[in-house]
Structure formats: C-alpha cells, structure tokens
C-alpha positions as CSV (number, residue, x, y, z in Angstrom):
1,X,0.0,0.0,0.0
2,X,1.8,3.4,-1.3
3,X,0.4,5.1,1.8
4,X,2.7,3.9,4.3
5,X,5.3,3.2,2.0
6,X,8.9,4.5,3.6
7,X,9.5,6.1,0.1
8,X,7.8,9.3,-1.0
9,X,5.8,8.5,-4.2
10,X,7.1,11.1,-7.2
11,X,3.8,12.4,-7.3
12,X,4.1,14.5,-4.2
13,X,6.5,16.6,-5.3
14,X,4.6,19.6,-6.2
15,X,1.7,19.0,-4.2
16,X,0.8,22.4,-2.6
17,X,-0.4,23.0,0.9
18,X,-4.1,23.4,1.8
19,X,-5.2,25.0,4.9
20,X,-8.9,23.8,4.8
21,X,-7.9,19.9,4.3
22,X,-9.6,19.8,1.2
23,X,-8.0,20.0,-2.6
24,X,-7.5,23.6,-3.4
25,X,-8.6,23.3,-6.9
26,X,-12.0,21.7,-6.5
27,X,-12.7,21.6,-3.4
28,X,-13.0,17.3,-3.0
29,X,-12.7,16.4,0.4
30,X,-9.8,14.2,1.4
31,X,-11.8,10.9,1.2
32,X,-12.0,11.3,-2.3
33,X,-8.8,11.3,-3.1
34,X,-7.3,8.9,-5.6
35,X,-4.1,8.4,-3.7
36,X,-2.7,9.4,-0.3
37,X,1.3,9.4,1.4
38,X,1.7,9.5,4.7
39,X,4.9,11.6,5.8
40,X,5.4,9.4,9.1
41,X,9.0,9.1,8.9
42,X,9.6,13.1,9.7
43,X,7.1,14.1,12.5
44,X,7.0,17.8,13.7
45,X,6.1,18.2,18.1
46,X,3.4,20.4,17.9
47,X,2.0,22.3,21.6
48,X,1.1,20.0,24.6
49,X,3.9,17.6,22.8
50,X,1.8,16.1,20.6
51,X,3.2,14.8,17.0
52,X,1.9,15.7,13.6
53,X,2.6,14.7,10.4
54,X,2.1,15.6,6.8
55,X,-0.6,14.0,4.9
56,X,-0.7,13.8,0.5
57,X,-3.2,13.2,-1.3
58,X,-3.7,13.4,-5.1
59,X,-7.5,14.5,-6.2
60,X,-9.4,12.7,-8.6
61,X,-9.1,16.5,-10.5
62,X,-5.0,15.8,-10.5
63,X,-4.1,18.5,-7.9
64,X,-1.8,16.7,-5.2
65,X,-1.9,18.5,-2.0
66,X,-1.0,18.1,1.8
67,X,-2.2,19.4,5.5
68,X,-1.0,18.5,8.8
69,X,-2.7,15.6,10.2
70,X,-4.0,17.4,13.2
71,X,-6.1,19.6,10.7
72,X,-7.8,16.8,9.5
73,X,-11.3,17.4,10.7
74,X,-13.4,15.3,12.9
75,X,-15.1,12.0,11.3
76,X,-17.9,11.6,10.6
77,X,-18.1,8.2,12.4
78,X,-16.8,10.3,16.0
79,X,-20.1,12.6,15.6
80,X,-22.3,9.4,15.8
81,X,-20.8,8.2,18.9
82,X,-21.2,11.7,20.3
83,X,-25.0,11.3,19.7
C-alpha cells in the first residue's frame, strides 16, 4: 500500500499545501482522493507535545496537495458516537 510506503511517491512533489484539508482546486474532500502518502517518517512536536505529520493526497481533478494531520477534521463516524 503506497500510503505507508517508507519512500515518497514522485507524485508529491509539487503538491501544494491546503489550509482547509480539502484539494484547493476543486474543493474534493480528502476521502475522495485517488491516492494518499503518509509523511510518518519526519514528525514535527506540535503544543502540549503532541506529534503531527504531513498528509498527500492526489485528487481525482490531479491536484496533489497536503495538510498537517492534526487539521484533519473530525469524522464523521466520532459525531455518531457523540450522539
């Protein structure tokens, strides 16, 4: 599985960063993605000590782009639970 592959795919190499985890070209939400890289070999310590990592993904529109994991908003699964 390319995702947790040690080796970044070439694919990532221009990918561009997006604030709003979501592609900046379309607007596709993560899930939608056609391919995704973790970056878990270089974590940064964020506050409180806590790591983050980067996270690709290429869009089904082409655009490859990346956000910190701990932008990644809540799922959709957690909000169930909550209820």
């Amino acid at each position: 599985m390319e995702a947790f592959s040690p080796t970044p795919p070439q694919w990532i190499e221009n990918a561009v960063h997006s604030l709003d985890f979501h592609c900046p070209r379309c607007g596709n939400e993560a899930k939608k993605a056609k391919r995704v890289w973790l970056n878990r070999r270089a974590p940064v310590i964020g506050e409180n000590y806590e790591r983050k990592w980067q996270e690709f993904y290429q869009c089904e529109c082409g655009e490859a782009w990346w956000s910190w994991s701990n932008d990644r908003p809540p799922s959709e699964l957690a909000k169930r639970e909550d209820q």
